[in-house]
N, C-alpha and C positions, 0 to 999 in steps of 0.2 A: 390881464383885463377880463378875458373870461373868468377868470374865479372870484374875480370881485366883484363880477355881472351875477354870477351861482350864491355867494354871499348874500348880495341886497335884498335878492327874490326872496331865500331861505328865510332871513329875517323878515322880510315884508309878508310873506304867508304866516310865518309864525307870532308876528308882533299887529296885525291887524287882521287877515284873513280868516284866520282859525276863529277869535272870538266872536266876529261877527256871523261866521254860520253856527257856531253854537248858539247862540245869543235867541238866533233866527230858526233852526232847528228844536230847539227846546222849547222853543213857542210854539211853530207850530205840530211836533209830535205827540205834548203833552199839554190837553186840555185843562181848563182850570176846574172841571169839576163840578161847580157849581147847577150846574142843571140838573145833576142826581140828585137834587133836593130840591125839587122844581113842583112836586107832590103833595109838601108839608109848607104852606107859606113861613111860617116861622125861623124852620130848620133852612129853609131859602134865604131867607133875609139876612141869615145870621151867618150862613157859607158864602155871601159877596162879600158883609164887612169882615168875616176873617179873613178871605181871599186880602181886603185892601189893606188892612192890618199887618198880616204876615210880611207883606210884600214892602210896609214903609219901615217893621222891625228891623230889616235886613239891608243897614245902612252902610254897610262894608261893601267898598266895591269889587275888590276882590270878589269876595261869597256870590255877587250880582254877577259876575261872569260866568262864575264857573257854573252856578246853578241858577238861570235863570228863568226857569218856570216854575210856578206853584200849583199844587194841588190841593182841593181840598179833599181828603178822603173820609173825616169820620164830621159828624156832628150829634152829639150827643143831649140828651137833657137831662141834666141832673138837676132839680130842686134843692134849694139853700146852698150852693155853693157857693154864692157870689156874696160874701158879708159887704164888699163895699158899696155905698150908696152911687149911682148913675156919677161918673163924673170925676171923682173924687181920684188921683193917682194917677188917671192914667191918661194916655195922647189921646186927644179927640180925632174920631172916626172921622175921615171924609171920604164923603162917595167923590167919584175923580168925576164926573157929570155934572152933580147938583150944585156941588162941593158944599154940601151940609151935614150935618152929622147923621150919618146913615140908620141910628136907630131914635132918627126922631118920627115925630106921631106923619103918619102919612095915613092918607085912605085907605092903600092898598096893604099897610104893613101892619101886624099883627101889635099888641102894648108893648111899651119898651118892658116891663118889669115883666112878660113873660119872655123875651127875648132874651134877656140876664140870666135865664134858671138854664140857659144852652153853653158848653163847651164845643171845641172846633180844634180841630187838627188839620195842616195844612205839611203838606211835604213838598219840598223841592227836588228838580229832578235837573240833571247836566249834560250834556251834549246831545246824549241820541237816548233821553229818557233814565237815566240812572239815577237812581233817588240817594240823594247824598245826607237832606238835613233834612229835620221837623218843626217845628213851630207850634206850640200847645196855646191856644188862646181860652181864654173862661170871660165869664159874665158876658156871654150873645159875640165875642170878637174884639170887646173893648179892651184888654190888658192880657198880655204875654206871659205866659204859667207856666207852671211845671210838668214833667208828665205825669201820666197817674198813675 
């Protein structure tokens, strides 16, 4: 009876316990970033919707466990990288708030078509901060790229 009391626990910590303080640790160890770009309103706008982006790419649940925070660490601008026109290919952005397309015309938010000339780099990090994966985003956060 005792070893099948030692059994349940071992499973029970390891089939719900463990993921849930990862899950919860890697939230709150590793900040999303986004306020290093808090400077440049552009490069701001365009490190939330790749934060939001990154995070709906990564539809494998699996991948969601084990690394479950993102970072955004780089945003870059690059001029004419974005050949596709607004829209065209890729999943529409939603802010989890407004739930509208995050690079639409706002007061506060810089034109969409200077948004588009930015890349974004987001990296995921797993338990207690260990950066496992990246996510290359182009055209302002709207569509999932390669690296460079």
């Amino acid at each position: 009876m005792r070893l099948l009391l030692l059994a349940l626990g071992f499973l029970f910590v390891s089939m719900v316990a463990l993921p849930l303080l990862s899950v919860a640790l890697g939230r709150v160890i590793v900040t999303d970033g986004i306020d290093s770009f808090r400077s440049d309103p552009a490069a701001w706008a365009v490190a939330r919707n790749a934060h939001v982006m990154a995070d709906a790419h990564r539809d494998n649940l699996i991948r969601r466990l084990v690394a479950p925070a993102g970072r955004v660490v780089a945003v870059t601008l690059r001029p004419g990288h974005c050949k596709q026109p607004s829209g065209s290919g890729s999943r529409p952005a939603l802010d989890r708030r407004a739930r509208r397309s995050s690079l639409a015309q706002d007061p506060a938010q810089p034109d969409a078509a200077v948004l588009r000339q930015y890349t974004a780099q987001v990296r995921f990090h797993t338990f207690f901060g260990y950066p496992v994966e990246d996510v290359y985003l182009e055209c302002g956060g709207e569509s999932v790229g390669d690296p460079p």
